[in-house]
C-alpha positions as CSV (number, residue, x, y, z in Angstrom):
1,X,0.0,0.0,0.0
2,X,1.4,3.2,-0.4
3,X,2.5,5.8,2.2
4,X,2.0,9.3,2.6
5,X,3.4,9.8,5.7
6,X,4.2,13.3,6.7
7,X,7.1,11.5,8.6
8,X,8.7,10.0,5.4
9,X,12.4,10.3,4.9
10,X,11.6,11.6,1.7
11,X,9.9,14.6,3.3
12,X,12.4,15.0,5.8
13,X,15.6,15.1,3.6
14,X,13.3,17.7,1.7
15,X,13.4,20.0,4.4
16,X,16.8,19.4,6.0
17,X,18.1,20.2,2.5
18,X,16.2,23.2,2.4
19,X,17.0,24.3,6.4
20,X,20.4,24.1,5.6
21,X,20.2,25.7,2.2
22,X,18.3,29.0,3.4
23,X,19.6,28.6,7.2
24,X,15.9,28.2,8.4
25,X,15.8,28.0,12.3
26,X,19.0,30.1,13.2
27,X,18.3,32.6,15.1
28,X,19.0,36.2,14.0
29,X,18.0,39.7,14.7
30,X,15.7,39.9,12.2
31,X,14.4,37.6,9.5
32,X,12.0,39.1,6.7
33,X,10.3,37.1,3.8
34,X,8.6,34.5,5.7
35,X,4.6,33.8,5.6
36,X,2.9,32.2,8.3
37,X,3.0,28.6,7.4
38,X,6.9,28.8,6.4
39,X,7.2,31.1,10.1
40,X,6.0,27.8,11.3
41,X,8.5,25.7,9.4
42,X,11.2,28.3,10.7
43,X,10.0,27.4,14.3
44,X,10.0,23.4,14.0
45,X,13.3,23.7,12.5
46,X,14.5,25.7,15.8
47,X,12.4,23.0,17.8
48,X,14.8,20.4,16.8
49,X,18.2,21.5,18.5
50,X,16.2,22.5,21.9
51,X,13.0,24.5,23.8
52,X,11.6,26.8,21.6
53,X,8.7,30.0,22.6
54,X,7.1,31.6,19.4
55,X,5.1,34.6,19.9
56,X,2.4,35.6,18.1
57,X,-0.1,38.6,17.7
58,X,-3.5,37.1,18.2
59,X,-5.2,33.7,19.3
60,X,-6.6,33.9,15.7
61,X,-3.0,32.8,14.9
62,X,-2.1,30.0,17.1
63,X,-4.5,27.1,15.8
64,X,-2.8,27.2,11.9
65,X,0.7,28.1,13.5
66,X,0.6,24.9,15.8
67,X,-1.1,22.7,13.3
68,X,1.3,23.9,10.4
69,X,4.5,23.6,13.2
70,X,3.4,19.7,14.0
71,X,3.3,19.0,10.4
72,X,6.8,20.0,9.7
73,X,8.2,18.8,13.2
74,X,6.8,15.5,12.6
75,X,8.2,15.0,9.2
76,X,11.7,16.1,10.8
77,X,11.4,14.1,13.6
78,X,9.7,11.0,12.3
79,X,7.5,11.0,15.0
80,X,3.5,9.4,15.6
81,X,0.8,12.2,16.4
82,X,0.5,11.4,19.8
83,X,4.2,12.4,20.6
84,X,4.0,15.6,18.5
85,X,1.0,17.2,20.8
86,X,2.8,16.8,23.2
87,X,5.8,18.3,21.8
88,X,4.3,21.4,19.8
89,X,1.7,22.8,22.4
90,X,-0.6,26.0,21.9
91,X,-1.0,28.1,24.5
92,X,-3.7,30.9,24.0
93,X,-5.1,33.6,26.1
94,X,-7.9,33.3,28.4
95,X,-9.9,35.7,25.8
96,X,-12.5,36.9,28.7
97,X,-12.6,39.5,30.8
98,X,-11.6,38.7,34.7
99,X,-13.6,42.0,36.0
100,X,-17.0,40.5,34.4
101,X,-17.3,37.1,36.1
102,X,-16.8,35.7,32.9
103,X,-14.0,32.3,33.3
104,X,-12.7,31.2,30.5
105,X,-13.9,27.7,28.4
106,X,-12.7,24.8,29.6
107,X,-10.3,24.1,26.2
108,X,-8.7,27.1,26.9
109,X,-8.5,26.5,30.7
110,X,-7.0,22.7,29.6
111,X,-4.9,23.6,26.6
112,X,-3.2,26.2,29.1
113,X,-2.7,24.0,32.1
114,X,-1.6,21.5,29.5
115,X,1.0,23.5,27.9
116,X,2.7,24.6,31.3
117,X,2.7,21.0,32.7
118,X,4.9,20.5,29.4
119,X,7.0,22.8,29.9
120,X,7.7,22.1,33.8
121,X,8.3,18.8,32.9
122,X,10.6,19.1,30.2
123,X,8.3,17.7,27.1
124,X,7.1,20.4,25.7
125,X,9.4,21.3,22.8
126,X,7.4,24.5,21.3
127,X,5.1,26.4,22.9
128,X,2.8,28.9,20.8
129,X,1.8,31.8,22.7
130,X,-0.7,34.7,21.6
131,X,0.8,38.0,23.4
132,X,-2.2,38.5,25.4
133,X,-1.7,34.7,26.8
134,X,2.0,35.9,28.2
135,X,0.4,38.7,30.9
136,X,-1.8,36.3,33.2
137,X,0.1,35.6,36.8
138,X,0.2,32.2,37.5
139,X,0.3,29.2,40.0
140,X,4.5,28.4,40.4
141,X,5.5,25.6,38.6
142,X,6.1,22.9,41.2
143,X,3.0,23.8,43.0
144,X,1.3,23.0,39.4
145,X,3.7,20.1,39.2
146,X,2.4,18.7,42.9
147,X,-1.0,17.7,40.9
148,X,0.3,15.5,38.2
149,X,0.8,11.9,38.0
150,X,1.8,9.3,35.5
151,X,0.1,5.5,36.2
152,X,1.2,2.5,35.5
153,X,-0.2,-1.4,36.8
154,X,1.3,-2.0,39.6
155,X,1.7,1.7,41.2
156,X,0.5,2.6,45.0
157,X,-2.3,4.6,45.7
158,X,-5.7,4.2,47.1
159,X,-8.3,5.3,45.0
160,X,-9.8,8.0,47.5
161,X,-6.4,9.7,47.4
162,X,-6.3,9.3,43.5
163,X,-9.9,10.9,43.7
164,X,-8.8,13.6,46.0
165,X,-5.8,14.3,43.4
166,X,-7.9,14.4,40.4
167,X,-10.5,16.9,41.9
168,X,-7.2,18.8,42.9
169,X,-6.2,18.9,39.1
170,X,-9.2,21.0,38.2
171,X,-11.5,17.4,37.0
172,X,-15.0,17.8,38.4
173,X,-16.7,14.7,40.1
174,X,-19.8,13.0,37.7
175,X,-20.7,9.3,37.3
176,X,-20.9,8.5,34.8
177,X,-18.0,10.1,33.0
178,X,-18.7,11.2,29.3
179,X,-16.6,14.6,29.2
180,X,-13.2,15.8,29.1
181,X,-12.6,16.9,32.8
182,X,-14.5,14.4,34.6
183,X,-14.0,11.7,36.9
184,X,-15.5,9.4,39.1
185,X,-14.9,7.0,42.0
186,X,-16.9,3.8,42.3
187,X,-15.0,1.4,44.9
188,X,-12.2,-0.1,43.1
189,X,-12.6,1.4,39.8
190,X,-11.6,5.3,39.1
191,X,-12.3,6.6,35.6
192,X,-11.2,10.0,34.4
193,X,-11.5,11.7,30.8
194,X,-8.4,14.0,30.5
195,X,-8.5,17.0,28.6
196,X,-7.8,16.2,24.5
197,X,-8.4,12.6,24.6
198,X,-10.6,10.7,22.3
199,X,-11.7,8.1,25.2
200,X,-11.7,8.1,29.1
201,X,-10.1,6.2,31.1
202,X,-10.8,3.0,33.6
203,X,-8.5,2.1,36.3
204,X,-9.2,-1.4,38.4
205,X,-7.6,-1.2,41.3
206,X,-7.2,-4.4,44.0
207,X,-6.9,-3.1,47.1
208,X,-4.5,0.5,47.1
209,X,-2.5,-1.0,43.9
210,X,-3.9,-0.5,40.4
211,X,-4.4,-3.7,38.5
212,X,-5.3,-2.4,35.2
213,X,-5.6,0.5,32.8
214,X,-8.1,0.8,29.9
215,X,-9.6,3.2,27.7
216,X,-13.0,2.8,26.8
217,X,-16.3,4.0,25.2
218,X,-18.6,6.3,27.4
219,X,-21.5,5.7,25.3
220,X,-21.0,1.4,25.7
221,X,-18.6,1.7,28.8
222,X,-17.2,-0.9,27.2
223,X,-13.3,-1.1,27.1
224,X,-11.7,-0.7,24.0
225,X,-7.7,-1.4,24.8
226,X,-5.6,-2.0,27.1
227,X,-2.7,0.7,28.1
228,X,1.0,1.0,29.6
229,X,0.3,3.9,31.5
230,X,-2.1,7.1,31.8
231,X,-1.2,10.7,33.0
232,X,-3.2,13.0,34.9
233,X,-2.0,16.2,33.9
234,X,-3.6,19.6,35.5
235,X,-6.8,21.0,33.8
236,X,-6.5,24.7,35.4
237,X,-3.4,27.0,35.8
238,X,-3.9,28.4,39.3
239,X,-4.0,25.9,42.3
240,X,-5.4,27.7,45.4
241,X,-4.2,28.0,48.6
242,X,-7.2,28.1,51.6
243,X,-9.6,29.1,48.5
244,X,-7.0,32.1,48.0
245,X,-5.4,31.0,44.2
246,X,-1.6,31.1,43.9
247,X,-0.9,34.1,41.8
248,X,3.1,34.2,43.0
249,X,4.7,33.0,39.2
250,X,4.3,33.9,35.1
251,X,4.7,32.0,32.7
252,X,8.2,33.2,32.5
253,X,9.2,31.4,35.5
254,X,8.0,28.3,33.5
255,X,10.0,28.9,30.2
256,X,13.2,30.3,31.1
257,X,13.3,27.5,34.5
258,X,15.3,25.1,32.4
259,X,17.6,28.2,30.9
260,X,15.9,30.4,28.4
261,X,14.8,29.2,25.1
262,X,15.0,30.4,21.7
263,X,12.8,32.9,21.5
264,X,10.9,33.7,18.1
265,X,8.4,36.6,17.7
266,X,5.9,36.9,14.9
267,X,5.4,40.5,13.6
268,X,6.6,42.5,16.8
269,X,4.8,45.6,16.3
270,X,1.6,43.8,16.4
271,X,2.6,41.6,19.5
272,X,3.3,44.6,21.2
273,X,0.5,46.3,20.2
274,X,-2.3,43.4,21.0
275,X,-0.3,42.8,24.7
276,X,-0.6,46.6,25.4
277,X,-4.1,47.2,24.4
278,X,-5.0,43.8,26.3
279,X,-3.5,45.4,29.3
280,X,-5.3,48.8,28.7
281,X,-8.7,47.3,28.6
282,X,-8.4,45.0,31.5
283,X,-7.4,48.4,33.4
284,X,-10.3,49.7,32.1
285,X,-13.0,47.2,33.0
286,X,-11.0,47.3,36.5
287,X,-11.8,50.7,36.8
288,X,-15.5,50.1,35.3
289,X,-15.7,47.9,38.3
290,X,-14.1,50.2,41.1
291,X,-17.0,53.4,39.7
292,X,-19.9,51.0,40.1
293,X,-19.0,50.3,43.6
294,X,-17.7,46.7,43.3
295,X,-14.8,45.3,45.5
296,X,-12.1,43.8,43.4
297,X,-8.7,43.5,43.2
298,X,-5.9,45.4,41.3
299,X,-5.3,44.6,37.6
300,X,-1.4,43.9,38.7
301,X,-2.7,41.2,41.5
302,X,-3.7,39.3,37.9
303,X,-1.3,40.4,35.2
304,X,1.5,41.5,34.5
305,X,1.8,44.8,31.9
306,X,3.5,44.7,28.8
307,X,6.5,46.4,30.5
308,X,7.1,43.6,32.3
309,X,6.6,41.3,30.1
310,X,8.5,42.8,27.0
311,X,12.4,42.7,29.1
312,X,11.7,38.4,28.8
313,X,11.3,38.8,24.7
314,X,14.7,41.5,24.6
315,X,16.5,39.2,21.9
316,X,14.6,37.7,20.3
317,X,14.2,36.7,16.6
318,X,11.8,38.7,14.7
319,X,9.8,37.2,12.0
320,X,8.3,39.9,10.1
321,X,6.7,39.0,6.3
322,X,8.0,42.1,5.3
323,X,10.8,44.5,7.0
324,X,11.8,48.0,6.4
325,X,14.9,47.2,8.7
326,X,17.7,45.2,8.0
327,X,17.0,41.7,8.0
328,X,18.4,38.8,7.2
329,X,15.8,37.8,3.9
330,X,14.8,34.5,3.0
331,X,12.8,34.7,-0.3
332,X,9.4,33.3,0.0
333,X,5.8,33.3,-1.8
334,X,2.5,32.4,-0.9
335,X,1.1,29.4,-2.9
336,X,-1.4,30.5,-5.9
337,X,-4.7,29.5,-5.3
338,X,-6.7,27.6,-8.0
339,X,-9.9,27.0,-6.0
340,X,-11.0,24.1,-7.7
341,X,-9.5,25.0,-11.7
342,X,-7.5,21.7,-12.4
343,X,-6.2,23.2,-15.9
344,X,-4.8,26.2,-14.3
345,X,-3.0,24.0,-11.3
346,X,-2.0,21.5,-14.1
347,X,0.7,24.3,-16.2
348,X,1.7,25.3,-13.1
349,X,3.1,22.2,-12.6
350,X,4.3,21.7,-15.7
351,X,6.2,25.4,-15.3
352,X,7.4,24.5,-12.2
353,X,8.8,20.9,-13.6
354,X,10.5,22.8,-16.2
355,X,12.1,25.0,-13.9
356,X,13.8,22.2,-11.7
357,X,11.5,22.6,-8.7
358,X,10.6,19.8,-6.0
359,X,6.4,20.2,-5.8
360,X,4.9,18.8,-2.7
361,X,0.9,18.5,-2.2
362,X,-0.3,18.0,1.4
363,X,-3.8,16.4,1.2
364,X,-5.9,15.8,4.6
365,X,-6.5,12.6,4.4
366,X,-5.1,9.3,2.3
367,X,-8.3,9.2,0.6
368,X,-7.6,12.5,-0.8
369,X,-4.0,12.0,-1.5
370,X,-5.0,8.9,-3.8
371,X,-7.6,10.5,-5.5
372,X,-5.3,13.6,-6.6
373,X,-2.6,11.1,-8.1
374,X,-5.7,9.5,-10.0
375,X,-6.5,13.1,-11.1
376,X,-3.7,14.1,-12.0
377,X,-2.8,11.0,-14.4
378,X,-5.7,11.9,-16.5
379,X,-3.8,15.0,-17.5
380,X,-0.5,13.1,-17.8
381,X,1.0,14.4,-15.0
382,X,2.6,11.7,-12.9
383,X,2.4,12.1,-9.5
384,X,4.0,9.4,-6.1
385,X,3.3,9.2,-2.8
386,X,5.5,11.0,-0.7
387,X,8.0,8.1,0.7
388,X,8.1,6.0,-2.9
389,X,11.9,7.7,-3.1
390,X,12.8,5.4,-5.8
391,X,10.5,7.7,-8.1
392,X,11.1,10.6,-6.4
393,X,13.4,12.0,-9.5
394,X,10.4,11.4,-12.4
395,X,7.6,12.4,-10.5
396,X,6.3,15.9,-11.0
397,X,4.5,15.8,-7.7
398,X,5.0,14.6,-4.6
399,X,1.7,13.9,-2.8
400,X,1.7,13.5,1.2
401,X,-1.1,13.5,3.9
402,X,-0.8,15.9,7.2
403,X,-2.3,19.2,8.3
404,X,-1.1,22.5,6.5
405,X,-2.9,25.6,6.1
406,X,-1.6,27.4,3.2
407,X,1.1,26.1,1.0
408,X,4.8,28.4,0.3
409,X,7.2,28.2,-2.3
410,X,10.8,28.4,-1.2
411,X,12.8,30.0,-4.7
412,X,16.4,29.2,-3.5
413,X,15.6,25.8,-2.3
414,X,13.4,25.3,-5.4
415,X,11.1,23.8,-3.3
416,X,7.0,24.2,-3.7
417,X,4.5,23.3,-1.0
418,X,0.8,23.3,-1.8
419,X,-1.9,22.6,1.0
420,X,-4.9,21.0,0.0
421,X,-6.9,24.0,0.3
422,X,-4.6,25.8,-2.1
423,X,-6.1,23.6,-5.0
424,X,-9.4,22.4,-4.3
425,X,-12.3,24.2,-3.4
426,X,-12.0,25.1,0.5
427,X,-16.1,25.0,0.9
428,X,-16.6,21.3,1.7
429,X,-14.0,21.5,4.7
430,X,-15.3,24.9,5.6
431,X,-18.9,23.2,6.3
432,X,-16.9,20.1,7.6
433,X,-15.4,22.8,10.0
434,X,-18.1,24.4,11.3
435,X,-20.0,21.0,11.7
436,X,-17.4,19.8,14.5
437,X,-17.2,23.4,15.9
438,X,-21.0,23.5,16.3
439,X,-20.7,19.7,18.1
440,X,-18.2,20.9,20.3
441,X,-20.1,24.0,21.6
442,X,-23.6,22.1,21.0
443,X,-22.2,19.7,24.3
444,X,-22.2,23.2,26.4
445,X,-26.3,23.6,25.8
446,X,-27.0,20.4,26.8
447,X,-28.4,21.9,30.4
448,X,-29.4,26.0,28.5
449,X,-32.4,26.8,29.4
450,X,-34.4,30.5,28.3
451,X,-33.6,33.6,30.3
452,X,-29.8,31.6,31.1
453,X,-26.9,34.6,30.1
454,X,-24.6,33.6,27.0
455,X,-21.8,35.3,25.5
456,X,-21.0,35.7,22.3
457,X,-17.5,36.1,21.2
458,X,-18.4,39.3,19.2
459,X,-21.7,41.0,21.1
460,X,-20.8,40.3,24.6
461,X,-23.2,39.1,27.4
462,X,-26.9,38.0,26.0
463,X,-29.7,36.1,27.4
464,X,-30.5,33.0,25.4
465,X,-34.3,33.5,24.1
466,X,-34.7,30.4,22.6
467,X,-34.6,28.7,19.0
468,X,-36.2,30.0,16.2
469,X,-36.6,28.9,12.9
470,X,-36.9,31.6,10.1
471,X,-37.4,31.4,6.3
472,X,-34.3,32.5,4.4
473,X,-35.1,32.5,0.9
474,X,-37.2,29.8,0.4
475,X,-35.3,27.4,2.7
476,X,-36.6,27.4,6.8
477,X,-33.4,27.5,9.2
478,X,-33.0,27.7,12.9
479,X,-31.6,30.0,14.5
480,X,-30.6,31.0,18.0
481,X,-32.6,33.8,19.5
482,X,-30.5,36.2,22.1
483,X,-31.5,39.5,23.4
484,X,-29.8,42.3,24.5
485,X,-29.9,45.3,26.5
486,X,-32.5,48.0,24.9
487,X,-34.0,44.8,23.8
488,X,-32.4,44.2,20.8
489,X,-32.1,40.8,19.2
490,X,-29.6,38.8,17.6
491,X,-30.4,35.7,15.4
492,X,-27.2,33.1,15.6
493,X,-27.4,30.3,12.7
494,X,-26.7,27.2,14.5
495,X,-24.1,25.7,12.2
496,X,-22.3,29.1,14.1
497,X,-23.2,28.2,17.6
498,X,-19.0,28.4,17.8
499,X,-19.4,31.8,18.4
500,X,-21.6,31.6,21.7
501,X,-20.6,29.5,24.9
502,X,-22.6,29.6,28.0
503,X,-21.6,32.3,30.6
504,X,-20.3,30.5,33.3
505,X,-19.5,33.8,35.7
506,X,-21.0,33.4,39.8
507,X,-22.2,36.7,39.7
508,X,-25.4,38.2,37.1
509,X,-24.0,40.9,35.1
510,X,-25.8,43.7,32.7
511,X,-26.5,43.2,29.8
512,X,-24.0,44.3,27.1
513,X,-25.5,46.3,23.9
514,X,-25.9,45.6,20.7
515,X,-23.4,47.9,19.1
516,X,-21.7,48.6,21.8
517,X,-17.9,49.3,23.2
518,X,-18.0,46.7,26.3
């Protein structure tokens, strides 16, 4: 069968070839040229000689940085999935307000606690930050460390005191367990579903010594495998202390605990920018908070400013697309897009064939990868999976599965990447996207009931109205009724319900307006 395997030795001689070529991952003052997804191929190639923190603008960025960064570190480390998570790790900003009584959704809670339990424990190899993710004070990293626990058959512990560890982590007590973050204790048997994983998992103990580990299906609860080990790994950043949280660290203490690490930064001027006007408005809403007579505490009891912050990132390698300073340039161009037109992808090939250039495809999945060799061998264009080296030197393309956003070419290197959304029409997995968004979110309505608060990542703070369903052209669709303060109304689609989560705040706050600044 053939292999597409983003891992291939093909692949990686690819890019060591072209690291070495173009000196990707050597850290400079200033490099210029780069676009994101080739940013990302700079980063993984830093990755591999030790602990690398990228920084960039928004949390719009991290997702297609991270994915893009696993792609290319997994091709140059041969490594399985599983081992490249834990290696490239995203690490966003809590993206809500802490003067609102808003706290922020449990995937960004997780992904957080995730990404500093890699890097206290030396696995984490890349971290992706957003600025506004760098300013939150945190729990110090042993304390965070204290709560984590790798299992094997055969360890010592009772499973009260495993309970009492897990409900320490941040995991919240609920028989039976069918959600990330839950866990329950029945007797002899503990199950937990960490944060990320696809199943949960069922310990058997015997006695105060665990006999077996399995994952299984929380729909069945039957088992589905046996495993070596599993690791509980915190689900929340700050750990309190007699119900007062542990504020004492930053994430700084984390990175630079092992020695500092390269450090790469992703258009400054807009880092700085997004950290400072992060800092501004959190200032604001403190003082918001102070004028309507509530009791809270100082913005610098729960960040840090940009000042602080910036004196960590002195040194750093900037990665700017394009400089007006001097810069060391690497020479690099966006894919073309061909949205679906075969023909027009086809003599690009052919030019770039003629012109001596290595052409790679990355399709999504290894249905896709066959099915673009097929379609391309009706226009007499030969194209191999990725790891057939032997015809590596007659094939015009080179087709391999993974995950990359946009494709790059690389002139010096003569080296073209094209992602499969370069070439075929990016609709079907725009749906496909929004399908699994809307599942995720859909599992936080499970309990919403009318008159609950919502918040919507655009509008703010709504009350959830109920659904509606409203003729749009001649097609009926439902939609998500919220109302605001004034009374005004928004309609949500439901294949968007990735926009709206359910507040989750203790306290009931106004209503935000439609239109509005807050």
């Amino acid at each position: 069968m053939p292999s597409y395997t983003s891992s291939s030795l093909t692949l990686r001689s690819l890019l060591k070839s072209a690291a070495s070529r173009l000196r990707l991952g050597v850290p400079a003052p200033r490099v210029s040229g780069l676009t994101a997804p080739a940013k990302a191929l700079f980063a993984a190639v830093a990755a591999e000689r030790g602990r690398v923190l990228l920084v960039v603008p928004t949390d719009a960025d991290i997702e297609a940085m991270t994915r893009d960064a696993r792609f290319f570190f997994s091709a140059l480390e041969g490594l399985p999935d599983t081992e490249v998570e834990r290696a490239i790790l995203p690490f966003p900003s809590h993206e809500v307000d802490p003067y609102r009584g808003l706290a922020p959704h449990f995937d960004i809670a997780s992904a957080r606690a995730r990404a500093l339990h890699g890097i206290a424990q030396g696995s984490a190899r890349l971290i992706v930050a957003s600025a506004g993710a760098l300013l939150p004070r945190l729990t110090p990293p042993d304390r965070l460390s204290s709560v984590a626990l790798t299992l094997t058959p055969g360890h010592d512990i009772s499973p009260t005191d495993l309970g009492d560890l897990l409900a320490a982590a941040g995991y919240t007590r609920q028989d039976p367990v069918d959600q990330n973050g839950e866990f329950c204790v029945r007797g002899g048997v503990v199950d937990f579903y960490p944060a990320g994983a696809r199943e949960p998992v069922r310990l058997e103990f015997v006695g105060d010594t665990i006999e077996s580990i399995r994952s299984y299906d929380p729909a069945t609860q039957r088992s589905t495998g046996g495993l070596d080990q599993a690791s509980i790994a915190p689900l929340q950043e700050l750990l309190a202390d007699s119900d007062t949280p542990d504020r004492s660290a930053t994430v700084f203490d984390y990175l630079w605990g092992g020695g500092r690490p390269v450090v790469l930064v992703s258009e400054p001027d807009e880092v700085r920018a997004h950290g400072e006007k992060l800092a501004q408005q959190i200032q604001a809403s403190h003082d918001e908070a102070l004028a309507k007579g509530n009791r809270v505490s100082p913005p610098s009891d729960l960040i840090i400013t940009w000042d602080d912050a910036a004196p960590w990132l002195a040194g750093a390698t900037a990665l700017e697309t394009l400089s007006l300073e001097e810069a060391v340039h690497i020479a690099c161009q966006p894919a073309l897009e061909f949205a679906g037109r075969i023909p027009d992808w086809v003599a690009e090939i052919r030019r770039g064939r003629e012109a001596g250039e290595t052409m790679v495809l990355v399709a999504n999945s290894p249905g896709r990868a066959e099915r673009t060799i097929e379609l391309l061998a009706d226009y007499d264009i030969y194209a191999a999976p990725i790891e057939g080296a032997e015809e590596v030197r007659t094939a015009s393309v080179l087709v391999g599965v993974g995950h990359l956003s946009r494709g790059f070419r690389l002139p010096e290197a003569s080296l073209q990447f094209w992602a499969e959304t370069d070439v075929f029409e990016e609709e079907r997995k725009t749906h496909e996207r929004r399908r699994s968004a809307t599942r995720t979110f859909l599992s936080d309505f499970r309990d919403l009931k009318v008159d609950d608060l919502v918040v919507h990542i655009d509008h703010g703070i709504g009350v959830f109205v109920g659904l509606k369903r409203i003729d749009v052209g001649q097609t009926p669709q439902e939609f998500m009724e919220l109302r605001y303060a004034g009374e005004d109304k928004l309609f949500v689609p439901v294949e968007r319900l990735d926009l709206v989560q359910k507040y989750s705040g203790a306290s009931r706050p106004s209503l935000d307006r439609l239109g509005g600044t807050t």
